[in-house]
Structure formats: structure tokens, C-alpha cells
C-alpha positions in Angstrom: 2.5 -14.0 10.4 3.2 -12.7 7.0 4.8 -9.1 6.7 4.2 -6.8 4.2 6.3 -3.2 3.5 4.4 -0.2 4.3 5.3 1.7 1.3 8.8 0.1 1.0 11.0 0.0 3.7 9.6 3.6 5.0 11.6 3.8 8.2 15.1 3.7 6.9 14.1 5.7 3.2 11.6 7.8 2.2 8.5 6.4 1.6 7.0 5.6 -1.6 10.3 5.8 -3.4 11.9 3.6 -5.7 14.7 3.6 -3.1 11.9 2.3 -0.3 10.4 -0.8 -2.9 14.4 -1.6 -3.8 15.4 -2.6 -0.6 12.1 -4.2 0.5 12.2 -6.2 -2.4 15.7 -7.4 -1.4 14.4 -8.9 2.2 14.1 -12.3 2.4 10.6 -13.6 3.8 8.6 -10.4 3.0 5.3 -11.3 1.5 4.5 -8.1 -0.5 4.8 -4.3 -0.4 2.2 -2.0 0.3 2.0 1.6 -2.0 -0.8 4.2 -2.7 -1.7 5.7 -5.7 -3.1 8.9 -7.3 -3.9 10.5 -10.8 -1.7 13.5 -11.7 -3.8 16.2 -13.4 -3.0 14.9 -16.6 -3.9 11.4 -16.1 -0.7 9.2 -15.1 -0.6 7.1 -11.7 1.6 8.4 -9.0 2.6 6.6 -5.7 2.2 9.2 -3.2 -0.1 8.3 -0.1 -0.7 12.1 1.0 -3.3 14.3 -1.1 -0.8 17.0 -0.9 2.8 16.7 -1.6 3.9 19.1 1.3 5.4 16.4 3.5 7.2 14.6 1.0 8.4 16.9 -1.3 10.0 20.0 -1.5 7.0 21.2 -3.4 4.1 22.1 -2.1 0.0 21.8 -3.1 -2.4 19.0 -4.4 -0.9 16.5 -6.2 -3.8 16.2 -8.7 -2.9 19.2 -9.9 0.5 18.7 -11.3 0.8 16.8 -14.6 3.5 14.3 -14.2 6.2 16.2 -15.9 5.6 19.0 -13.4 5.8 16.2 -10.3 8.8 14.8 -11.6 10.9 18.5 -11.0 9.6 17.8 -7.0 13.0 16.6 -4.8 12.4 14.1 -2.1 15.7 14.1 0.1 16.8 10.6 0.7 20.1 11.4 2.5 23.5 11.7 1.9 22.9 14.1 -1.6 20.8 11.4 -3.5 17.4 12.4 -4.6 14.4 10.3 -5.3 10.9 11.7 -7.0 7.9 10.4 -7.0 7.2 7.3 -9.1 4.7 6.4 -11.6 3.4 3.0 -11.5 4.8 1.6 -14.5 8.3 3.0 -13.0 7.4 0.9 -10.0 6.3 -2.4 -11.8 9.3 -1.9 -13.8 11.4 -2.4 -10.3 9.3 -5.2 -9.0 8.1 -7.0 -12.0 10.7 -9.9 -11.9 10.5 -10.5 -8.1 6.8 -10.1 -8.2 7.0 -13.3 -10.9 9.1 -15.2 -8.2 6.4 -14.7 -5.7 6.5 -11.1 -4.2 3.2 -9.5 -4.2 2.0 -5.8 -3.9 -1.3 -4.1 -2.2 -2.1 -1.2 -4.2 -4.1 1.1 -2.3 -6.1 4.1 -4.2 -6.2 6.6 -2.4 -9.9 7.7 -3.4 -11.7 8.4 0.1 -11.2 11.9 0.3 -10.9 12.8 -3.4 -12.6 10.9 -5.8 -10.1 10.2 -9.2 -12.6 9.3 -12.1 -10.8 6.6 -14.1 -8.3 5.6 -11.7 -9.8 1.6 -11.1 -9.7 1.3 -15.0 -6.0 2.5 -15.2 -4.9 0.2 -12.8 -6.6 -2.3 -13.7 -6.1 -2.0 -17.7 -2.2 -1.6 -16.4 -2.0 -4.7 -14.4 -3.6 -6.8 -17.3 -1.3 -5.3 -19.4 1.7 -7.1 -17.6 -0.2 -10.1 -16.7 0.4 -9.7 -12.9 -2.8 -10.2 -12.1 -1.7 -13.1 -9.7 0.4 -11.3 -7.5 -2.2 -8.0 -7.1 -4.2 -7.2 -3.8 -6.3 -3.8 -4.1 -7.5 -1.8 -1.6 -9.3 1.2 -0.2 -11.2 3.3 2.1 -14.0 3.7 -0.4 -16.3 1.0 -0.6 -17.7 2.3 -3.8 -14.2 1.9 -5.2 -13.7 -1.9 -4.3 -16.9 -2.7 -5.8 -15.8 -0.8 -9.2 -13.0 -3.1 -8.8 -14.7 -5.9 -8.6 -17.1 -5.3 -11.5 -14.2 -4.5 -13.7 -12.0 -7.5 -13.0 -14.0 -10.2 -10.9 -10.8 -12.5 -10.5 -9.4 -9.6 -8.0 -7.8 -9.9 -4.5 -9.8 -7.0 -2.5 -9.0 -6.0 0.7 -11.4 -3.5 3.0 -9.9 -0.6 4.6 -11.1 0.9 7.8 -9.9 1.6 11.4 -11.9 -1.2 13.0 -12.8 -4.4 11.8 -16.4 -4.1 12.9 -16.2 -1.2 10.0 -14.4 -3.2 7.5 -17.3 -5.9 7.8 -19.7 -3.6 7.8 -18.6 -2.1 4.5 -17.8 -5.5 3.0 -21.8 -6.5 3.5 -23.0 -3.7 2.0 -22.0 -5.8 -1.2 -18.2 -4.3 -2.2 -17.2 -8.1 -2.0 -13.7 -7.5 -0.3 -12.0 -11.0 0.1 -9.7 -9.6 3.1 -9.7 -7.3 5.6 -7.5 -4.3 6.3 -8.0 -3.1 9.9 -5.9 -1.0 12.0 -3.7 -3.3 14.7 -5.3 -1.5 17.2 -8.9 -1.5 15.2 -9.7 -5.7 16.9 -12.6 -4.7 18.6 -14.5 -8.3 17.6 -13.3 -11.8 19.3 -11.6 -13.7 16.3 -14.8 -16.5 16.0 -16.3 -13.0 14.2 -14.0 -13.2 11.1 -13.3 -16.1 10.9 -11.7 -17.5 7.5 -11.0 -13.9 6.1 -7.3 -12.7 5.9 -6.3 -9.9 7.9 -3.6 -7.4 7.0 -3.7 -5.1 10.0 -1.8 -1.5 9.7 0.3 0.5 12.4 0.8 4.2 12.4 3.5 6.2 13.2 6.9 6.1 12.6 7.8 7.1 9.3 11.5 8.6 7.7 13.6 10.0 8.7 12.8 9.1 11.9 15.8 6.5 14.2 15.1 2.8 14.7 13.8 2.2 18.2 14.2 -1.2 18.7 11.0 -2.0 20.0 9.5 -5.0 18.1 5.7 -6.1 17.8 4.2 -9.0 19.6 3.5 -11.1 16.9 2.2 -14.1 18.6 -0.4 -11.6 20.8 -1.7 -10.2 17.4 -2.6 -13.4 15.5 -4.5 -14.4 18.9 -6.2 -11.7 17.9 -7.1 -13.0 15.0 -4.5 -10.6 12.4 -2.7 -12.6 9.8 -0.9 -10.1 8.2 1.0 -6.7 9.1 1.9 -3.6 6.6 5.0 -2.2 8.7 7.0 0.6 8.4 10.2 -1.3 9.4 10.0 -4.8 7.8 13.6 -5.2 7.6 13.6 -6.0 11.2 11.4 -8.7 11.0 12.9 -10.0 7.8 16.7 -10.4 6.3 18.2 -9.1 3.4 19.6 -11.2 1.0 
């Protein structure tokens, strides 16, 4: 089972942070970290999963309409008087860039379902190229349409289907976005595993998010790759993986 980061280490710091990617990227075994991002108002790509920056922030509206210098004044309490903000994605690459050329990978989600961000696959894609990391890349989304933007503007791409079952994700992948992977919810297996077979499955939980307390309860591992799930985005990696 391979375990990914569900934007950073997202139980024990706040989500999305620099703080979150730092200390995933120091666990041993982790095979990538999962972030979403969005445009600001004036163009820039932020990693923020929610539309609005209410929960995460002491600020409060639609993050499209903030230009980055206006998102960067936003305070994200991380505990014990340190601050985070919200990162851009060349803040984050900057982090990440020399374990992602060891072998770390990251699934960028956009966030594009519910608001559609014209020019938001070409940034991301024109940024990635940029750095060369093409290799160690795996987008996704909820928006068909999306993926298959994606796909047209860099063929080589890892894609990977978002939906809450996998009946859905296939459904969406033969309507001809040409996902390679499927991105279920854990709880989302409604097909025996014979159905999928030979796609990679990075399954998602819910839930338990900072600044909310370990609870010690740990996933069945073994009863979710019966189920056919080869992958899971977790909020708590760290206690499936070790730090350095």
C-alpha cells in the first residue's frame, strides 16, 4: 500500500502549509503529497483546497478574489505563536523540489469543479515544465473537462479521476478524459476488484483534519487492497510512516 499526504501532514499542522509539506516530506516511506490549487484574482497559483478562505484563515471570502499580495496578509494559526500563510506553488516546489528529484512525488489537484479558473491547466503545466519535474507529477480533478485539457496540453501526464465512487471515476474516464488512475473515495468501492483491474487506485478518507487530537485508530490496510485500493491520501501519514 503506498501512502500519500493529504495536503501535508494535515492532522498534526494546518493543512496546505509549508509547515504540513515540511514534515511530510521528512517521513520515510511516504510516496508523495497530495495539495490543491487555485488562481488568486490576479493570476498566481495558491494551495488552498476550500473555495473560500473562511476555515483556514483569519480572513474571510472567495479566494479568487484576493491578488496574492492581498492573500499573503491572511494568518493561518499553526500553534505555539508561529504563523503560516498560504503558499504559492512555486513556494511549494521550492520546499519539495530536491526530495521530489530523489523520488517523492506530488498529486496536484485543481480545484476547478465548482469554479471554473480559465488558464489554470496551462499554468501548472508551463510551471512544471519549467522545473523539469514532469516525472514525479500526478494531476487530478473532479472536472472531467479539466483532465482532458490536461491531457491535450501535455500527453506524457499522470492523470488521476476524482469522484466518490469508482463506478463514477470510470464512468468519467470513458467519456474520453484518459485518466491513467483512479481517485475514489475509501468508502466509494462499490465494484468487485476484477472491474478495475490494472488501474492504480489512490482512494481518499474524510474527516479529521487540524487541529483536531490523534485518535489512535489505524486503517485496515490489508482489507482495503482486497478491495482492490493501492493507494491512500491520509490525513495522518506520519503514523503509517517514520520520520527520518
Amino acid at each position: 500500500m503506498k501512502i500519500w499526504a493529504h495536503r501535508g501532514c494535515s492532522l498534526m499542522y494546518p493543512e496546505n502549509t509549508l509547515l504540513a509539506f515540511e514534515k511530510a516530506a521528512e517521513l520515510k516511506g511516504l510516496t508523495g503529497i497530495e495539495l490543491d490549487i487555485q488562481l488568486t484574482k490576479d493570476g498566481y497559483l495558491a494551495v488552498c483546497h476550500d473555495e473560500k478562505v473562511d476555515r483556514t484563515t483569519d480572513g474571510r471570502g472567495m479566494l479568487r478574489d484576493f491578488t496574492l499580495a492581498e492573500l499573503k496578509e491572511l494568518k493561518i494559526d499553526a500553534g505555539e505563536g508561529r504563523v503560516e500563510r498560504i503558499p504559492t506553488m512555486e513556494e511549494v516546489l521550492d520546499l519539495l523540489e530536491p526530495r521530489l528529484r530523489e523520488g517523492l512525488q506530488i498529486n496536484i489537484e485543481l480545484k476547478n469543479s465548482m469554479l471554473p479558473y480559465e488558464g489554470m491547466e496551462e499554468k501548472i503545466i508551463g510551471l512544471i515544465r519549467e522545473r523539469g519535474l514532469q516525472e514525479h507529477i500526478v494531476y487530478s480533478s473532479f472536472s472531467a473537462l479539466s483532465l482532458e485539457k490536461v491531457r491535450r496540453l501535455e500527453p506524457g501526464a499522470r492523470i488521476g479521476m476524482l469522484d466518490g465512487k469508482i463506478s463514477d471515476c470510470l464512468y468519467k474516464l470513458k467519456g474520453g478524459c484518459g485518466a491513467d488512475d483512479l481517485h475514489p473515495s475509501m468508502y466509494g468501492i462499490d465494484l468487485p476488484p476484477e472491474k478495475f483491474a490494472g488501474f492504480r487506485v489512490r482512494a481518499w478518507g474524510g474527516g479529521r483534519l487540524y487541529p483536531e487530537k490523534p485518535t489512535g485508530n489505524r486503517l485496515d490496510l490489508a482489507a482495503l487492497e482486497r478491495k482492490g485500493i493501492t493507494d491512500v491520501f491520509l490525513n495522518e501519514p506520519e503514523a503509517y510512516c517514520v520520520g527520518e
